[in-house]
C-alpha positions as CSV (number, residue, x, y, z in Angstrom):
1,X,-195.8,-63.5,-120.3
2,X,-193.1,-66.1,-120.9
3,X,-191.7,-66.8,-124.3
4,X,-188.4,-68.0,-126.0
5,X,-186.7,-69.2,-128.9
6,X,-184.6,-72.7,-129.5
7,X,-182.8,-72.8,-132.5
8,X,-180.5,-76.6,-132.8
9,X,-178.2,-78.9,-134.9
10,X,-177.1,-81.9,-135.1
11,X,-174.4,-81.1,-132.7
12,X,-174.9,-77.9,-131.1
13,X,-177.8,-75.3,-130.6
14,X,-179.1,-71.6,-128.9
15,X,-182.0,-70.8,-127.2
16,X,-183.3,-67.5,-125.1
17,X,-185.9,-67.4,-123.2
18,X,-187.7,-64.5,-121.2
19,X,-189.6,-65.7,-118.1
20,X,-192.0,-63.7,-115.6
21,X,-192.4,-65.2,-112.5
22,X,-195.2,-65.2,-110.0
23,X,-194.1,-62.7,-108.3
24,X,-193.2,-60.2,-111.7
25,X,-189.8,-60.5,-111.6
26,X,-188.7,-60.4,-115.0
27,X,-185.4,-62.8,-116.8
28,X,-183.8,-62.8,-119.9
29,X,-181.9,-65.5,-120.4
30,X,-179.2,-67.4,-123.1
31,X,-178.5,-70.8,-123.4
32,X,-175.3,-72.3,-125.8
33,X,-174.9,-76.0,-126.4
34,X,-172.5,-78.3,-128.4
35,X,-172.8,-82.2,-127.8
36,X,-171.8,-85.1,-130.1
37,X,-172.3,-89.2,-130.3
38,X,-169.0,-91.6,-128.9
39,X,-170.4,-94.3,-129.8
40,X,-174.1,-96.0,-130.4
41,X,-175.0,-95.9,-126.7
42,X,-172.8,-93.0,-125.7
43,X,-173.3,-89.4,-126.0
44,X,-172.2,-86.3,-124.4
45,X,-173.2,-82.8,-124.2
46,X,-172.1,-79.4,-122.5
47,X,-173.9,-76.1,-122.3
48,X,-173.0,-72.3,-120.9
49,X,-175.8,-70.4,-119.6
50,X,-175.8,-66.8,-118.7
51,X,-178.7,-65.2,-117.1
52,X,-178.2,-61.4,-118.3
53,X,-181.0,-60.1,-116.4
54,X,-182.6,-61.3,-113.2
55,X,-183.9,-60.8,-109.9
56,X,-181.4,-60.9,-106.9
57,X,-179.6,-64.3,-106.7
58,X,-180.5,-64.5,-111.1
59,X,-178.9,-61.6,-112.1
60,X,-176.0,-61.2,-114.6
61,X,-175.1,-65.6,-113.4
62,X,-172.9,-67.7,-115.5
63,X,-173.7,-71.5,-115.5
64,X,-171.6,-74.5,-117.1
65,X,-173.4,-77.4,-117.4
66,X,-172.4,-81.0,-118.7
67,X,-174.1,-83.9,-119.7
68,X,-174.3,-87.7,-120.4
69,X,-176.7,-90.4,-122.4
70,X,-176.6,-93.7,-122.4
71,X,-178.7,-95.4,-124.4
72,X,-178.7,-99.3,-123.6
73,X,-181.1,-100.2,-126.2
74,X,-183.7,-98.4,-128.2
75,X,-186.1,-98.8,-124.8
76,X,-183.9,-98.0,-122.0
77,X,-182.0,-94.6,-121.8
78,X,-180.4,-93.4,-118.7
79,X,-178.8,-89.4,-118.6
80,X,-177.1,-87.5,-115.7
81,X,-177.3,-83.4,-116.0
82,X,-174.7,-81.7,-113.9
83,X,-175.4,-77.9,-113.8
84,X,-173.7,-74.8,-112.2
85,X,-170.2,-76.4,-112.4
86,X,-168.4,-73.0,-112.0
87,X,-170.3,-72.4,-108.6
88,X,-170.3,-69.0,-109.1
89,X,-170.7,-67.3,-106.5
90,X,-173.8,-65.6,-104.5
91,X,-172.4,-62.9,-102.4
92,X,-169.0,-64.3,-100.5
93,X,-170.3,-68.0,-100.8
94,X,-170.3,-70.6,-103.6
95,X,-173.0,-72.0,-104.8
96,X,-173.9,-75.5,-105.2
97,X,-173.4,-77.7,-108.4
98,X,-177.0,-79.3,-109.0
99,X,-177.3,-82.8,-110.4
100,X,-180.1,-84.4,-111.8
101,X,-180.2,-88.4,-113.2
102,X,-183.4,-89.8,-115.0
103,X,-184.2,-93.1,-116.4
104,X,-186.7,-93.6,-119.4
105,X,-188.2,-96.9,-120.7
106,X,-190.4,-97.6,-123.5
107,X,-192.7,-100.2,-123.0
108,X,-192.3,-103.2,-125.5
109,X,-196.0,-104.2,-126.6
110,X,-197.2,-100.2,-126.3
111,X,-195.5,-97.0,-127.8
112,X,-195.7,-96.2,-124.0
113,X,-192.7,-94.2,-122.2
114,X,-192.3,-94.6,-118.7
115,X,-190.0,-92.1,-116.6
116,X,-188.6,-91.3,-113.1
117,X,-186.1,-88.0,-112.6
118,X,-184.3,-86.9,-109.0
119,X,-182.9,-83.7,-108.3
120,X,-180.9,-82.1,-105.7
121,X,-178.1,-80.3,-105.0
122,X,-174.4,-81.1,-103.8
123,X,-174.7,-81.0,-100.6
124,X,-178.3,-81.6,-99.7
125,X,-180.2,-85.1,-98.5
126,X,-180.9,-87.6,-101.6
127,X,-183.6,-89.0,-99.7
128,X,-185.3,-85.8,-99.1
129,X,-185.1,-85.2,-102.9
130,X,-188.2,-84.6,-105.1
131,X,-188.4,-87.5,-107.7
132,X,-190.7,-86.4,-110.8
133,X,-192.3,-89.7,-112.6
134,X,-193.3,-88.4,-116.0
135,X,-195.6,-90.4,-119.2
136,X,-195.3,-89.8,-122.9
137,X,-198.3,-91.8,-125.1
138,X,-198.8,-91.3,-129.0
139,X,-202.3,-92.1,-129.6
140,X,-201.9,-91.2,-132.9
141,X,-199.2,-90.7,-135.4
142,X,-199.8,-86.8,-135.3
143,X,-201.3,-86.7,-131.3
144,X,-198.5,-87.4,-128.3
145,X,-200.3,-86.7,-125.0
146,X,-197.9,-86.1,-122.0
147,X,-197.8,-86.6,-118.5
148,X,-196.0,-86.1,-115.1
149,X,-196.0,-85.5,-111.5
150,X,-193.3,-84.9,-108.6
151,X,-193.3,-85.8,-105.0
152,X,-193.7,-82.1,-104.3
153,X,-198.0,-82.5,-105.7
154,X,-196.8,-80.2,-108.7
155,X,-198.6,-81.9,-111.7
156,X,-198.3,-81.2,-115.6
157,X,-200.4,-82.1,-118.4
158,X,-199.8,-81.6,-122.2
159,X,-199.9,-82.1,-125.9
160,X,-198.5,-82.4,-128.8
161,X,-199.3,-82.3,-132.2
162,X,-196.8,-83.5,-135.3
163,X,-197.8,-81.8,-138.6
164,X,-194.9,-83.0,-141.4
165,X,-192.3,-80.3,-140.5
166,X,-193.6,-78.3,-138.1
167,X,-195.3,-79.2,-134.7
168,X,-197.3,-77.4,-131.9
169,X,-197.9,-78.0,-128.4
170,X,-199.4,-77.0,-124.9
171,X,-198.5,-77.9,-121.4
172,X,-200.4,-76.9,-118.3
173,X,-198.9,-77.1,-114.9
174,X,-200.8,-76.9,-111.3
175,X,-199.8,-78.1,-107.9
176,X,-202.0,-79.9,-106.2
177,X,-204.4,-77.7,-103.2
178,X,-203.4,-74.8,-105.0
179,X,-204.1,-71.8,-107.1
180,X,-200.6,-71.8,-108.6
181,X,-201.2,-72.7,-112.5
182,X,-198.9,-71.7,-115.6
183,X,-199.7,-72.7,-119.6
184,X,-197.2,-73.0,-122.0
185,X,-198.0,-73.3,-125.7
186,X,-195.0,-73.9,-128.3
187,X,-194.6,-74.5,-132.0
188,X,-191.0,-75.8,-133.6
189,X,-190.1,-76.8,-137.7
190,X,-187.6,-79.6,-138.6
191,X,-186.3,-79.2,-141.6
192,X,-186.6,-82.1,-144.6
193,X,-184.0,-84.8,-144.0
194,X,-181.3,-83.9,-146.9
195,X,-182.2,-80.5,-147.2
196,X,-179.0,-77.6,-146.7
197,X,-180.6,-76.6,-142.5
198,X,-180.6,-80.0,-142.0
199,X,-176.6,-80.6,-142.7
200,X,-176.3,-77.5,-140.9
């Protein structure tokens, strides 16, 4: 079964995460990240990954990622995600840096957020990318109910509940004409504005 652990700041966080896959093949990976704000509608964030155990092309890589937010206004947010920027390599060759750009709006009248992600690698045909077009709709101040779907038929469905501090969720993905299905379920704590975890 899958599991991990995110623990973040203000400016920088860790997570690990252990993953089975499909097919049983086990990782254990680790995640660093520092960011920080430039300005009001600037921020900027890098991150090294290391995937210490893995199958084949996974195991023992080293990833450098960077990233950048703009946030226009309080409804329109645009990020890119550049990962893999070492391009470490995968036998004699090096691999490819993968990008990814997504745009978010929130709609004006409704606590509604639309959103459209593309991701492909250096290299590879933009057209022939898969574009992900995702929904995020409180219902409630304690219920969020998300949404999304790719170009690709993969689908995902989910929920989250706000409790003060802490908060749970679920996700359930599925692909469309297919038996491929994974749950997630997740629970997180935000410590009281003011309090000594918080400044941390």
């Amino acid at each position: 079964k899958d599991w991990a652990f995110v623990m973040a700041g203000d400016k920088g966080g860790f997570a690990y995460r252990h993953i089975k896959d499909f097919l049983g093949k086990e990782y254990n990976e680790y995640i660093f990240g520092i960011g920080a704000t430039i300005n009001p509608t600037l921020s900027w964030g890098i991150s090294y990954q290391h995937i210490k155990d893995g199958p084949e092309l996974y195991h023992k890589r080293h990833l450098w990622n960077a990233s950048l937010l703009i946030q226009k206004n309080n409804a329109l947010h645009i990020s890119a995600l550049l990962s893999n920027l070492n391009r470490g390599r995968i036998g004699s060759e090096r691999s490819a840096i993968e990008h990814t750009y997504a745009v978010s709006y929130r709609l004006k009248r409704r606590p509604i957020t639309l959103s459209a992600q593309i991701n492909f690698a250096s290299g590879d045909d933009i057209a022939k990318a898969p574009i992900r077009y995702g929904l995020i709709a409180p219902i409630t101040p304690k219920i969020t109910l998300y949404a999304d779907s790719d170009s690709k038929g993969n689908y995902q469905l989910g929920f989250q509940l706000n409790l003060g501090d802490y908060f749970i969720g679920h996700r359930a993905r599925f692909k469309d004409r297919g038996n491929d299905t994974r749950s997630s379920f997740y629970i997180g704590y935000i410590p009281p504005l003011g309090s000594p975890t918080r400044r941390r």
